[in-house]
Every structure is written in structure tokens, then in C-alpha cells.
mmCIF file of the protein (N, C-alpha, C, O) and its ligand, coordinates in Angstrom:
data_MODEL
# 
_entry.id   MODEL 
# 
loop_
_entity.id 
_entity.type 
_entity.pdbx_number_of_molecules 
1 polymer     1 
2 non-polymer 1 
# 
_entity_poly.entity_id                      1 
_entity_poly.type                           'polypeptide(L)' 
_entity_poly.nstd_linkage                   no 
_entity_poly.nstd_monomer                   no 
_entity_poly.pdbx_seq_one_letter_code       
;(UNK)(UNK)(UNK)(UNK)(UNK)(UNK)(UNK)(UNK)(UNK)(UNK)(UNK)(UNK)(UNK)(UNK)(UNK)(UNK)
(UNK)(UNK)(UNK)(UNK)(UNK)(UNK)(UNK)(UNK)(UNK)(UNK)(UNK)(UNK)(UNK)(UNK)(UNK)(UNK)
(UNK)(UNK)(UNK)(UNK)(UNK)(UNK)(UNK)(UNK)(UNK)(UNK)(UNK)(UNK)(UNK)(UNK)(UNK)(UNK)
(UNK)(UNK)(UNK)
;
_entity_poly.pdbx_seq_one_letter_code_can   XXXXXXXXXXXXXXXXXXXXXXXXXXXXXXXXXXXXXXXXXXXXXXXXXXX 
_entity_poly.pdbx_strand_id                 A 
# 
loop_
_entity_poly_seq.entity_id 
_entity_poly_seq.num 
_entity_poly_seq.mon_id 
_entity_poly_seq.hetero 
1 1  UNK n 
1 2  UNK n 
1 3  UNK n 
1 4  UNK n 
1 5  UNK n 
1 6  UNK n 
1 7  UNK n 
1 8  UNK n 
1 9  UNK n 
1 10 UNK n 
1 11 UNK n 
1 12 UNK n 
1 13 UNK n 
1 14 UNK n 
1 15 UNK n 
1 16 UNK n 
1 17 UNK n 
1 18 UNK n 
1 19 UNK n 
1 20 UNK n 
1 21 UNK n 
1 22 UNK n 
1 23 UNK n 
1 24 UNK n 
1 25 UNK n 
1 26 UNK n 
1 27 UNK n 
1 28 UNK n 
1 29 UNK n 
1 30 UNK n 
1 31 UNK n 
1 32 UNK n 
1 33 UNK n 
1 34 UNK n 
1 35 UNK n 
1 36 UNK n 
1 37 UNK n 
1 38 UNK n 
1 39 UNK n 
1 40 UNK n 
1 41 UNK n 
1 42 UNK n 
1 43 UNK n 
1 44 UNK n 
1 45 UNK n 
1 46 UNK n 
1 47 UNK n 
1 48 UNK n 
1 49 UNK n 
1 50 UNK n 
1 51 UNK n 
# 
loop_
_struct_asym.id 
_struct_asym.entity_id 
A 1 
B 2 
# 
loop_
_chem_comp.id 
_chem_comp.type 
_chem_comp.mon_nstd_flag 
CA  non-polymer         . 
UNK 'L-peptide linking' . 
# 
_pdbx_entity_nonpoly.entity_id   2 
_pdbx_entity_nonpoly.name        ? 
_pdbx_entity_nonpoly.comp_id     CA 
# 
_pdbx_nonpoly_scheme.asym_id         B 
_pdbx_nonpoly_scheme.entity_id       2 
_pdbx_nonpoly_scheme.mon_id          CA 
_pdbx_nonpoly_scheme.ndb_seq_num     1 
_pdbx_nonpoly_scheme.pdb_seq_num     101 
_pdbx_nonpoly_scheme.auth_seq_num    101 
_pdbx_nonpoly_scheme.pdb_mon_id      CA 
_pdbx_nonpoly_scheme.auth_mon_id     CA 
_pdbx_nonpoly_scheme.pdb_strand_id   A 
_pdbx_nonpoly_scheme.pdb_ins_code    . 
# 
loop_
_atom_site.group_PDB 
_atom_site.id 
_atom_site.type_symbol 
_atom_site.label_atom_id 
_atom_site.label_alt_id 
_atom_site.label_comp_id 
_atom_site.label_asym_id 
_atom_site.label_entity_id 
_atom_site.label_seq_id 
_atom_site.pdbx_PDB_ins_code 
_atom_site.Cartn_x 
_atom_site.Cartn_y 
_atom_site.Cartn_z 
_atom_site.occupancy 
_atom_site.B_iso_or_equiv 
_atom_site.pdbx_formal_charge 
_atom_site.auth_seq_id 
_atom_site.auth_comp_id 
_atom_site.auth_asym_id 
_atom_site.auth_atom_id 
_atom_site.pdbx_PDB_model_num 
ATOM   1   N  N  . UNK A 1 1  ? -34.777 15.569 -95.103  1.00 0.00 ? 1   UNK A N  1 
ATOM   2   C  CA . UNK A 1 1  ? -33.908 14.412 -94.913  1.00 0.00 ? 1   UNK A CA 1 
ATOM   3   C  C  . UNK A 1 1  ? -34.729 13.150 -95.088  1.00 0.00 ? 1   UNK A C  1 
ATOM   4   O  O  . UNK A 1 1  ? -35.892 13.218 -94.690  1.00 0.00 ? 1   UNK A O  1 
ATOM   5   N  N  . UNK A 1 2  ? -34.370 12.163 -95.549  1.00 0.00 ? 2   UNK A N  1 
ATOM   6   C  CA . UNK A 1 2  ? -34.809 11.165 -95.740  1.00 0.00 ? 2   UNK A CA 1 
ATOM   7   C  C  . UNK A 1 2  ? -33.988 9.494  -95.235  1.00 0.00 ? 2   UNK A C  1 
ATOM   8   O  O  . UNK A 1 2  ? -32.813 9.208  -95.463  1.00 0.00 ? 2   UNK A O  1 
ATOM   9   N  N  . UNK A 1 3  ? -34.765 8.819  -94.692  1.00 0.00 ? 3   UNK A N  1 
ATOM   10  C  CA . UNK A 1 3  ? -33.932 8.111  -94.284  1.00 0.00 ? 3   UNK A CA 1 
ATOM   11  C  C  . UNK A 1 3  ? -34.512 6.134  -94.523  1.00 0.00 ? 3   UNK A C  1 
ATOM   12  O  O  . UNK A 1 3  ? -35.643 5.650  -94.548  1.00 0.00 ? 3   UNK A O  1 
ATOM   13  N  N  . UNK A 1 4  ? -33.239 5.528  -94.645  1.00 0.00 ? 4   UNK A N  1 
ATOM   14  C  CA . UNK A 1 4  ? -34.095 4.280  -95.145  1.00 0.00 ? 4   UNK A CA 1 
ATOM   15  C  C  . UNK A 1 4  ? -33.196 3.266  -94.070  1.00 0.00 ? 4   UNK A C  1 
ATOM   16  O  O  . UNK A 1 4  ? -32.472 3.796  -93.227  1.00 0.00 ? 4   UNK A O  1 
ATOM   17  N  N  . UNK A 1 5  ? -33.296 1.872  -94.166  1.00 0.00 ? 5   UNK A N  1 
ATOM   18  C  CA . UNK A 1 5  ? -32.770 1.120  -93.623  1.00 0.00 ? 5   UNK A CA 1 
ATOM   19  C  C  . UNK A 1 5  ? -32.568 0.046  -94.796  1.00 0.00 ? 5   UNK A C  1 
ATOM   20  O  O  . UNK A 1 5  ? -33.218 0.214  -95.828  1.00 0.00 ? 5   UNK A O  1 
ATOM   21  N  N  . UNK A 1 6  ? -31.528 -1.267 -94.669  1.00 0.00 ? 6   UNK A N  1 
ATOM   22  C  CA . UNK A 1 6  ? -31.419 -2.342 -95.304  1.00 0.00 ? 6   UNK A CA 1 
ATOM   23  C  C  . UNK A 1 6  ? -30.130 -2.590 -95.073  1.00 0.00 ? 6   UNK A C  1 
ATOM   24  O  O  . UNK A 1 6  ? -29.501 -1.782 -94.392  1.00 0.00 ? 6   UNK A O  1 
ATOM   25  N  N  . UNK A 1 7  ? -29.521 -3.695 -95.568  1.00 0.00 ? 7   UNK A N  1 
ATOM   26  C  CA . UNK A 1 7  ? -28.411 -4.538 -94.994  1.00 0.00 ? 7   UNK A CA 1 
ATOM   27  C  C  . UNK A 1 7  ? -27.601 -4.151 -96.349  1.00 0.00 ? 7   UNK A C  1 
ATOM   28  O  O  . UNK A 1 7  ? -27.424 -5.000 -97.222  1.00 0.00 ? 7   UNK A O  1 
ATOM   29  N  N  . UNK A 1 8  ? -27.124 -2.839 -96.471  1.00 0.00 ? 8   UNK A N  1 
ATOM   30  C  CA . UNK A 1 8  ? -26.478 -2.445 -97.369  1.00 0.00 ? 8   UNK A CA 1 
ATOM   31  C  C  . UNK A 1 8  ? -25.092 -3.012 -97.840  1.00 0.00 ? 8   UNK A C  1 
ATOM   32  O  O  . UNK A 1 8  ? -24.958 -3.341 -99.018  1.00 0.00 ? 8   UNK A O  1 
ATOM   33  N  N  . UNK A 1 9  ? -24.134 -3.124 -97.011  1.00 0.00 ? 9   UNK A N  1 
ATOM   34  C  CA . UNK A 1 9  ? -22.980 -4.099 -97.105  1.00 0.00 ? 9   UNK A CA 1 
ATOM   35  C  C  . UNK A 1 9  ? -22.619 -5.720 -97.081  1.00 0.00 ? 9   UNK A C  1 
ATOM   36  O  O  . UNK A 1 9  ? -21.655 -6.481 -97.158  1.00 0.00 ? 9   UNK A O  1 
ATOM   37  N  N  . UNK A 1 10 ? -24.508 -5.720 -96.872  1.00 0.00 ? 10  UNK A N  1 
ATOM   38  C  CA . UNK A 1 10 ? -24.356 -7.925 -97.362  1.00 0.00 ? 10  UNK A CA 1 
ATOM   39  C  C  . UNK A 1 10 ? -23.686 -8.393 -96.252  1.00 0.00 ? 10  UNK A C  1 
ATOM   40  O  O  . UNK A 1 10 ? -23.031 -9.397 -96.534  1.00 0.00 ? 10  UNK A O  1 
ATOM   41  N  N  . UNK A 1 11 ? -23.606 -8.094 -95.231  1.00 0.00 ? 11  UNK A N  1 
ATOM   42  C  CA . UNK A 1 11 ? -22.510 -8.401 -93.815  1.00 0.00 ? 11  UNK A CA 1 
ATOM   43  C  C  . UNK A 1 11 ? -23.902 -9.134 -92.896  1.00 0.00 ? 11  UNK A C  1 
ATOM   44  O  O  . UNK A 1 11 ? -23.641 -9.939 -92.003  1.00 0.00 ? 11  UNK A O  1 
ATOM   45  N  N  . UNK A 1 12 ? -25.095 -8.837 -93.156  1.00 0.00 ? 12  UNK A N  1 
ATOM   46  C  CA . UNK A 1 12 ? -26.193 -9.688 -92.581  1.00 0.00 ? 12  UNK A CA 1 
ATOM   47  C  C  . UNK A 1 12 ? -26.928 -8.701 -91.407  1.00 0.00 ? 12  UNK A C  1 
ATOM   48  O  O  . UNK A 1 12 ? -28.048 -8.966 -90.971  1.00 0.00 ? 12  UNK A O  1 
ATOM   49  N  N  . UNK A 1 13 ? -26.226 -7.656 -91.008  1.00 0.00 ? 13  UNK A N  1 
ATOM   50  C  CA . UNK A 1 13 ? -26.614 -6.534 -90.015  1.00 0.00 ? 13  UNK A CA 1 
ATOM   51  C  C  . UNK A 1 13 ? -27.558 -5.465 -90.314  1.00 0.00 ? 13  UNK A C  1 
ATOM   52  O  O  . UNK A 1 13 ? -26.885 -4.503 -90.684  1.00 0.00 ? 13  UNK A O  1 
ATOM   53  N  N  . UNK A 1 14 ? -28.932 -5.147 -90.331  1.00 0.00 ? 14  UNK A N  1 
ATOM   54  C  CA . UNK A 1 14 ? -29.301 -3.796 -90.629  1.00 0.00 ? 14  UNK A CA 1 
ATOM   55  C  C  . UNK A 1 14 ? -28.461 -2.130 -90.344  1.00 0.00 ? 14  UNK A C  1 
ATOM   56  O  O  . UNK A 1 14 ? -28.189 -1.456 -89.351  1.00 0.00 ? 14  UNK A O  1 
ATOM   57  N  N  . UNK A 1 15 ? -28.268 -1.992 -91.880  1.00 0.00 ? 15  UNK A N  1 
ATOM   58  C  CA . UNK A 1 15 ? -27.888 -0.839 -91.734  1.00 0.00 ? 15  UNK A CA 1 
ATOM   59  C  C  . UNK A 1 15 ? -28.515 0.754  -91.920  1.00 0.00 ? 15  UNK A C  1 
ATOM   60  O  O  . UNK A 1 15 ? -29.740 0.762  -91.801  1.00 0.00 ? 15  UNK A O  1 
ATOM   61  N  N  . UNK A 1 16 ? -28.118 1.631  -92.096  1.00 0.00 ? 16  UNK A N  1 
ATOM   62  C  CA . UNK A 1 16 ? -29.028 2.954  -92.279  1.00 0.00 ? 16  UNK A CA 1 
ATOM   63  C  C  . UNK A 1 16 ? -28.238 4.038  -93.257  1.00 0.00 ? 16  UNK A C  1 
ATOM   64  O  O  . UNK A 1 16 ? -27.051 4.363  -93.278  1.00 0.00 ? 16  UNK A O  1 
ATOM   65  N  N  . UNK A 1 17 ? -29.125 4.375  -93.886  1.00 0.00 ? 17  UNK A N  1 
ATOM   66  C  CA . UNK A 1 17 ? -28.455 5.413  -94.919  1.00 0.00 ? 17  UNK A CA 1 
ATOM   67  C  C  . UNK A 1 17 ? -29.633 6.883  -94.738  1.00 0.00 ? 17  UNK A C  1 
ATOM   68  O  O  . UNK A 1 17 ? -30.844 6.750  -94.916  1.00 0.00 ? 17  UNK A O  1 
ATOM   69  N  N  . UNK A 1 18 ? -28.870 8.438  -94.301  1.00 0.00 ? 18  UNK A N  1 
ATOM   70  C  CA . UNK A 1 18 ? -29.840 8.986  -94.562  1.00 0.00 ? 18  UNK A CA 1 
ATOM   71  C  C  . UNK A 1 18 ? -29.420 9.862  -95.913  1.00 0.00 ? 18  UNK A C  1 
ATOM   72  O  O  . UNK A 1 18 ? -28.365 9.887  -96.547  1.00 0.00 ? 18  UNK A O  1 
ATOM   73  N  N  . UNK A 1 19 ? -29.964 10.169 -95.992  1.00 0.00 ? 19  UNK A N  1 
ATOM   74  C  CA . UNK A 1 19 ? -29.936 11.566 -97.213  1.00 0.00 ? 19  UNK A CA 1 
ATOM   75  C  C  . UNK A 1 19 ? -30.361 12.966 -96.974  1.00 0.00 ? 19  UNK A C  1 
ATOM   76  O  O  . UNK A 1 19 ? -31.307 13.242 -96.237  1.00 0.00 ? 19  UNK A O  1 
ATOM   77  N  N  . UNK A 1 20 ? -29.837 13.617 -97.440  1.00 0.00 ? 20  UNK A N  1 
ATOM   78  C  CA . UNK A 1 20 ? -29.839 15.024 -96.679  1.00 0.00 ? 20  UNK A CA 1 
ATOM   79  C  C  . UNK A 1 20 ? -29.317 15.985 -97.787  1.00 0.00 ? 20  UNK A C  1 
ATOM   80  O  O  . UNK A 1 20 ? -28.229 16.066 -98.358  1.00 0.00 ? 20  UNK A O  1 
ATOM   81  N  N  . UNK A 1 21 ? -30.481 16.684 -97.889  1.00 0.00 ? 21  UNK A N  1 
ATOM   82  C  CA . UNK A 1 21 ? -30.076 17.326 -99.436  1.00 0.00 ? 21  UNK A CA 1 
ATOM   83  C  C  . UNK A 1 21 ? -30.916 19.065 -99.476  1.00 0.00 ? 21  UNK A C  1 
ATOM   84  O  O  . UNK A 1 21 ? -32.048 19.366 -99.098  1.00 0.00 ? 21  UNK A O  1 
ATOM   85  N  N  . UNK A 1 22 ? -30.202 19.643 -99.877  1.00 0.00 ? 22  UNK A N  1 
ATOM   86  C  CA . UNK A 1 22 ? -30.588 21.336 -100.025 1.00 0.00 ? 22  UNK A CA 1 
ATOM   87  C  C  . UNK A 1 22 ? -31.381 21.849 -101.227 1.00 0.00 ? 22  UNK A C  1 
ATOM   88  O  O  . UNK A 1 22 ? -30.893 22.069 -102.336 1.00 0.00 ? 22  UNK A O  1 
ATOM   89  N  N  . UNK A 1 23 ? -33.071 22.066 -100.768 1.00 0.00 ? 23  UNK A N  1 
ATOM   90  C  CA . UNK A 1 23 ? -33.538 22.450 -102.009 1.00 0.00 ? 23  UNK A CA 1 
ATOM   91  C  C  . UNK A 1 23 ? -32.882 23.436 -103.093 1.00 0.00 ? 23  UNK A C  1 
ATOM   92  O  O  . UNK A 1 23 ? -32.926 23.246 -104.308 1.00 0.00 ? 23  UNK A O  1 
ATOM   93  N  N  . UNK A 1 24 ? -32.317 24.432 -102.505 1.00 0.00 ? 24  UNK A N  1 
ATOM   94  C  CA . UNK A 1 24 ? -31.553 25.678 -102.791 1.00 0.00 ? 24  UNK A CA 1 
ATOM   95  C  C  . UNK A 1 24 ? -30.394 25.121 -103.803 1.00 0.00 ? 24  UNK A C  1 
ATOM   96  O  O  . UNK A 1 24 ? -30.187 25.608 -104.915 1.00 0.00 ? 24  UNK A O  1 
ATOM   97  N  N  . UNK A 1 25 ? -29.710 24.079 -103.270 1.00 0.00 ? 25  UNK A N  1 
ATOM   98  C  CA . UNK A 1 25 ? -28.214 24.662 -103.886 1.00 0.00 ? 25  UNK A CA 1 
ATOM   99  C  C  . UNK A 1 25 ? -27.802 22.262 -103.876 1.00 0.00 ? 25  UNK A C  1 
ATOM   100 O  O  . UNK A 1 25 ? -27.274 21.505 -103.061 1.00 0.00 ? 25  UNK A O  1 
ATOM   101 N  N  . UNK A 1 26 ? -28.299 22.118 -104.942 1.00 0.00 ? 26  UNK A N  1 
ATOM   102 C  CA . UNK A 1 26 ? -28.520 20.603 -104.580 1.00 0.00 ? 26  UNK A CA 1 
ATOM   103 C  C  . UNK A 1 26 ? -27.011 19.768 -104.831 1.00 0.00 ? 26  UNK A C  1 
ATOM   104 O  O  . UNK A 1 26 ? -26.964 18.580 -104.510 1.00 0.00 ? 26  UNK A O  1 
ATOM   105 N  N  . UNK A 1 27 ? -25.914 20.370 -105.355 1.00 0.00 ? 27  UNK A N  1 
ATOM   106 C  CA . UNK A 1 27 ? -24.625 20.398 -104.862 1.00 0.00 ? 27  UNK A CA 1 
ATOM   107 C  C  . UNK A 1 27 ? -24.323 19.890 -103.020 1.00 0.00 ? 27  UNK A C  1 
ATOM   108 O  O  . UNK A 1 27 ? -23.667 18.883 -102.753 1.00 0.00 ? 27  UNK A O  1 
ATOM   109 N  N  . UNK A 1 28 ? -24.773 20.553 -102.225 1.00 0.00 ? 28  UNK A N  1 
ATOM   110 C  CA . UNK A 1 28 ? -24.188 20.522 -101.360 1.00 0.00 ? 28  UNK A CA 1 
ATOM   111 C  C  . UNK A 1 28 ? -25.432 19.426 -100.215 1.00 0.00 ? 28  UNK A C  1 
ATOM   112 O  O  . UNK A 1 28 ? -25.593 19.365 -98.996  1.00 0.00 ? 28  UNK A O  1 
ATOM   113 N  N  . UNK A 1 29 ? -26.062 18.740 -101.361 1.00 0.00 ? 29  UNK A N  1 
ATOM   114 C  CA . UNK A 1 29 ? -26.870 17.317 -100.402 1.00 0.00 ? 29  UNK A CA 1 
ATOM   115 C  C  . UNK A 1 29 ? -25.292 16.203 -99.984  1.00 0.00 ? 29  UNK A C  1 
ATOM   116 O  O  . UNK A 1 29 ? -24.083 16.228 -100.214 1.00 0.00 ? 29  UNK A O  1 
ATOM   117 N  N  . UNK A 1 30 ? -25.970 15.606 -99.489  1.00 0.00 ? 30  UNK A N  1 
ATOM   118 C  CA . UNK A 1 30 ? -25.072 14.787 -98.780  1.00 0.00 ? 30  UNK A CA 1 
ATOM   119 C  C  . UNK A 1 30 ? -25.660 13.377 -98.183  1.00 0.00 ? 30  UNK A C  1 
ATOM   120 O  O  . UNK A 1 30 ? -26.602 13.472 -97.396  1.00 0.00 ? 30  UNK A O  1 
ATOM   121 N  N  . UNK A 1 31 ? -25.169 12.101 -98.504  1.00 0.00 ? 31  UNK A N  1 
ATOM   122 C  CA . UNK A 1 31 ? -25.135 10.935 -97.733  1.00 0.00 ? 31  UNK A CA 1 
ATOM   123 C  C  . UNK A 1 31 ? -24.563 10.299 -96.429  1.00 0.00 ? 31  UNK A C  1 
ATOM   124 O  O  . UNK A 1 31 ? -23.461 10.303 -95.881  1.00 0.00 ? 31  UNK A O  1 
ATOM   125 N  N  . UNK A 1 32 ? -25.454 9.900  -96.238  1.00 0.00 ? 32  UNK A N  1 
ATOM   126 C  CA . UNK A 1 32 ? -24.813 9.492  -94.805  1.00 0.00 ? 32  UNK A CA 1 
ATOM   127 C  C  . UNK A 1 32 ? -24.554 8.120  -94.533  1.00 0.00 ? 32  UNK A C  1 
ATOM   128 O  O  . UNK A 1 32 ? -25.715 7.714  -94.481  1.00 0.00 ? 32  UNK A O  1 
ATOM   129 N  N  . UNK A 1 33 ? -24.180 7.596  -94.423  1.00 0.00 ? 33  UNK A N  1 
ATOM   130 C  CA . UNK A 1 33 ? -24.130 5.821  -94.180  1.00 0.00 ? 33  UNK A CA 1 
ATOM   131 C  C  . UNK A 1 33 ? -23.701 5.323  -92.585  1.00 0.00 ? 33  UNK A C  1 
ATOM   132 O  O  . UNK A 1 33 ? -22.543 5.399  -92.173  1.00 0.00 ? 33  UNK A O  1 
ATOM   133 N  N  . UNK A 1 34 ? -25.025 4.719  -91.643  1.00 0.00 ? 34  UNK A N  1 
ATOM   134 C  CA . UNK A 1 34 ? -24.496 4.254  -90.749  1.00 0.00 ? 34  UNK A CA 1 
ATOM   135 C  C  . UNK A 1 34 ? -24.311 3.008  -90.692  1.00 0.00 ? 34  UNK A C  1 
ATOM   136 O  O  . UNK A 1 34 ? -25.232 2.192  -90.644  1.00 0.00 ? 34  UNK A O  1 
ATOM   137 N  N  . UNK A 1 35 ? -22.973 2.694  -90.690  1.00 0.00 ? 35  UNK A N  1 
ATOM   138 C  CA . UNK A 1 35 ? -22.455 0.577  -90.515  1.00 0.00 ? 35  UNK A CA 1 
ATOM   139 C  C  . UNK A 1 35 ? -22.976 0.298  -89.486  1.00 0.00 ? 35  UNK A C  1 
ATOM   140 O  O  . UNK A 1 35 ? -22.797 1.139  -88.605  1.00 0.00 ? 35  UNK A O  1 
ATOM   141 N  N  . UNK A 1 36 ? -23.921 -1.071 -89.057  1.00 0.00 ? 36  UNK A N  1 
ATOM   142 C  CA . UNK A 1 36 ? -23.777 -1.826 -88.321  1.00 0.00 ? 36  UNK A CA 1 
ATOM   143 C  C  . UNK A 1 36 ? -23.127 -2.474 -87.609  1.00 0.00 ? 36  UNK A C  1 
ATOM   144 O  O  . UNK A 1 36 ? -22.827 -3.449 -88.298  1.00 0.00 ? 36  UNK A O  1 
ATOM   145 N  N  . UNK A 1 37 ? -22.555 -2.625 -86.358  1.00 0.00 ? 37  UNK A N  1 
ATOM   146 C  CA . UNK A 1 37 ? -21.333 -3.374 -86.489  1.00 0.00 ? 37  UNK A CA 1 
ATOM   147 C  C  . UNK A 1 37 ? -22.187 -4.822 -85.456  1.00 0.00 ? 37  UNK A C  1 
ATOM   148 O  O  . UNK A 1 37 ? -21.640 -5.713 -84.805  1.00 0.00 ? 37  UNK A O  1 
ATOM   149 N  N  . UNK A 1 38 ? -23.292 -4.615 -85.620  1.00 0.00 ? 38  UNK A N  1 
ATOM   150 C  CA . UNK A 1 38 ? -23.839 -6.205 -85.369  1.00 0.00 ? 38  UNK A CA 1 
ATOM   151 C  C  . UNK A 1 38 ? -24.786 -6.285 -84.205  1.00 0.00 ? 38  UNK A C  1 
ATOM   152 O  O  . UNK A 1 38 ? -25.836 -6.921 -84.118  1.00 0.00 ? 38  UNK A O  1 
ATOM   153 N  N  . UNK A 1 39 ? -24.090 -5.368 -83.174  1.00 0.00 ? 39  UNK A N  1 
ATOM   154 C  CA . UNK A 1 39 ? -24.355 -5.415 -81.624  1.00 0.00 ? 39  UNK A CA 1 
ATOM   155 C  C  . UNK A 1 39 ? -25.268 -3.905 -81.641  1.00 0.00 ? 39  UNK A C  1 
ATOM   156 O  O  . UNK A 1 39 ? -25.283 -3.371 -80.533  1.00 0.00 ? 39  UNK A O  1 
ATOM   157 N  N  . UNK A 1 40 ? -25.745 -3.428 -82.331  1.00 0.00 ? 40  UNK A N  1 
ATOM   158 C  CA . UNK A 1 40 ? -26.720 -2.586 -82.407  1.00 0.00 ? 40  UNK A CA 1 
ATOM   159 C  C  . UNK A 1 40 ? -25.973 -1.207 -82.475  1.00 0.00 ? 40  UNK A C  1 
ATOM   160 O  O  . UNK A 1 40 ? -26.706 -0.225 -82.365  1.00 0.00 ? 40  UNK A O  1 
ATOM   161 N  N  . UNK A 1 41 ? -24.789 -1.004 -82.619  1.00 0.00 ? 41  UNK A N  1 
ATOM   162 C  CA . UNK A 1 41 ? -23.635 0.483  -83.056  1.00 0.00 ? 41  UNK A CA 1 
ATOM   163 C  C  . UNK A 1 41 ? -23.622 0.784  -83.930  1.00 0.00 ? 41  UNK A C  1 
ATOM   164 O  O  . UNK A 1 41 ? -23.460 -0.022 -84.847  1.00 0.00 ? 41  UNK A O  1 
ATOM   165 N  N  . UNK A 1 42 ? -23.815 2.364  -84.205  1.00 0.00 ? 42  UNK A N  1 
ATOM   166 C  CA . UNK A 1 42 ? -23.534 2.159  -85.828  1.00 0.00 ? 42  UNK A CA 1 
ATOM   167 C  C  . UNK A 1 42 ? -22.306 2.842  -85.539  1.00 0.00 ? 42  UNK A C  1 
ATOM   168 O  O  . UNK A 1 42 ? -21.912 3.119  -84.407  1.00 0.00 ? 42  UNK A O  1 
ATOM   169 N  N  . UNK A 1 43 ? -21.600 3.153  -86.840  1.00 0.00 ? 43  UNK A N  1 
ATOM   170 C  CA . UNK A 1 43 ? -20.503 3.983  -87.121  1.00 0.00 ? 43  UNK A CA 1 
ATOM   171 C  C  . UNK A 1 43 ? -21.319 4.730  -88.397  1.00 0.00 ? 43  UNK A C  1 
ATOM   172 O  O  . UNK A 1 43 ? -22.365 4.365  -88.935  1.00 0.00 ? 43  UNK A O  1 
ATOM   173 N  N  . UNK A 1 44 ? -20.585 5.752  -88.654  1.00 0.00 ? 44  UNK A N  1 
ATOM   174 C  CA . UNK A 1 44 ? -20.835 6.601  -89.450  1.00 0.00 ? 44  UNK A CA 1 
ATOM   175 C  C  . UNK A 1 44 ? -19.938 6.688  -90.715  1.00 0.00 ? 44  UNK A C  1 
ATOM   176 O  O  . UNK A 1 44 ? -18.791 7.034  -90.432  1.00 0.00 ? 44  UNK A O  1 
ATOM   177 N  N  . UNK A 1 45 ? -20.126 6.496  -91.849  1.00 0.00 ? 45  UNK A N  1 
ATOM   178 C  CA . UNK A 1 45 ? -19.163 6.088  -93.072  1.00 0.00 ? 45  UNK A CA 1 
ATOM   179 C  C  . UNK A 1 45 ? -19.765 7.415  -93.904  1.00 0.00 ? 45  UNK A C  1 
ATOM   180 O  O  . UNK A 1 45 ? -20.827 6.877  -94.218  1.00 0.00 ? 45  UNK A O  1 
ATOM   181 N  N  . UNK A 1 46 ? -19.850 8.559  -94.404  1.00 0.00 ? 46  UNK A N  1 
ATOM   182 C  CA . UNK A 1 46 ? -19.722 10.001 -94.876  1.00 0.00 ? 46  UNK A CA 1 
ATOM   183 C  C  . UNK A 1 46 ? -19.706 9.537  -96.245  1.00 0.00 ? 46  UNK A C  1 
ATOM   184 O  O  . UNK A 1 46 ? -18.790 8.793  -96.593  1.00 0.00 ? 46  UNK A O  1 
ATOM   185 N  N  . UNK A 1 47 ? -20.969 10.022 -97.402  1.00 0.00 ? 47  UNK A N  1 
ATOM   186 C  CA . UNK A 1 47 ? -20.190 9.950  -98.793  1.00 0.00 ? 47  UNK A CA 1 
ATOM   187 C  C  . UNK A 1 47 ? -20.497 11.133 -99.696  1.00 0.00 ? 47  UNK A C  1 
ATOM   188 O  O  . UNK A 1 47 ? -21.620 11.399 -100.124 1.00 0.00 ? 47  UNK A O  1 
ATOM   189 N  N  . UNK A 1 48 ? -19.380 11.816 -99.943  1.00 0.00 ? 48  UNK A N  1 
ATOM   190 C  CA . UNK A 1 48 ? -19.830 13.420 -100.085 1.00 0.00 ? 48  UNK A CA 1 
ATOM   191 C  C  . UNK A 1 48 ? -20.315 13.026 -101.492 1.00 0.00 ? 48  UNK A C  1 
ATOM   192 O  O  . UNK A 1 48 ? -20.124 12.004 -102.151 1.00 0.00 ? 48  UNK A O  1 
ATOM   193 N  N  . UNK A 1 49 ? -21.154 14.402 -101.805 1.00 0.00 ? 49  UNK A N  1 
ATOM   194 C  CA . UNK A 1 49 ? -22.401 13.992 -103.090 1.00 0.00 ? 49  UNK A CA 1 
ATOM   195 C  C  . UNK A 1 49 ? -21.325 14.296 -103.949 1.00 0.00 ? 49  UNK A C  1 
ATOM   196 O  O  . UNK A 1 49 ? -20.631 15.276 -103.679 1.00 0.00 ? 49  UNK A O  1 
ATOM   197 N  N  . UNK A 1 50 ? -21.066 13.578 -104.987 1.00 0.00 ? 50  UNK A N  1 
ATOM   198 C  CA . UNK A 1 50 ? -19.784 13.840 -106.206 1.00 0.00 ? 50  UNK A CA 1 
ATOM   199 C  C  . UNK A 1 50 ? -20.664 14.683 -107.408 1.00 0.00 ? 50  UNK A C  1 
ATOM   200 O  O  . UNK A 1 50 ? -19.947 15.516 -107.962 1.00 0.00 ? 50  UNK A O  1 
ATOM   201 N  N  . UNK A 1 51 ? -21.780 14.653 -107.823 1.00 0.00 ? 51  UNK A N  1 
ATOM   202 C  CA . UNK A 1 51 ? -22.670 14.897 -108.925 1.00 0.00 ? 51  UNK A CA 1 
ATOM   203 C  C  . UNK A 1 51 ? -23.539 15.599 -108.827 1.00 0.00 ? 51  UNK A C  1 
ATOM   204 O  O  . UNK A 1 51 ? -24.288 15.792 -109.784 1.00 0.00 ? 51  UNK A O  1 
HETATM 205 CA CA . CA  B 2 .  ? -24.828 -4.427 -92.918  1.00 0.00 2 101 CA  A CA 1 
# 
């Protein structure tokens, strides 16, 4: 898993994205996106791997 930070949505809040991916079968990696919502929360926004 790999994981980064940056203010991905331009909203001014640090946000977090991890990545999470299967040596085996690289179909079934997956993104993760946590929103900021300012006050230090994230939410979790899911973006299934299309490719
Ligand atoms: Ca943000």
C-alpha cells in the first residue's frame, strides 16, 4: 500500500489518497481517497481501479 498526501480537491485542506494494489491479480488494486473536511475528518470517497 502506498500512501501520499496533498490538497487534491483545491478546497485548501490536506487530503490523503492511498493505493492499494495486488501483485497477483493487478485488476483488483484499488484507490482510496480520504476528503478533508477542514477540521481534521476525513471521509472516505472509494475509486474502483477501471483499467
Ligand atoms: Ca482538499
Amino acid at each position: 500500500m502506498d500512501l501520499t498526501s496533498a490538497d487534491f480537491d483545491g478546497d485548501g485542506d490536506v487530503d490523503l489518497v492511498a493505493g492499494v494494489y495486488n501483485l497477483y491479480e493487478y485488476r483488483k488494486g484499488r484507490l482510496y481517497f480520504f476528503e478533508n473536511d477542514g477540521k481534521g475528518n476525513f471521509s472516505l470517497r472509494r475509486y474502483p481501479s477501471t483499467k
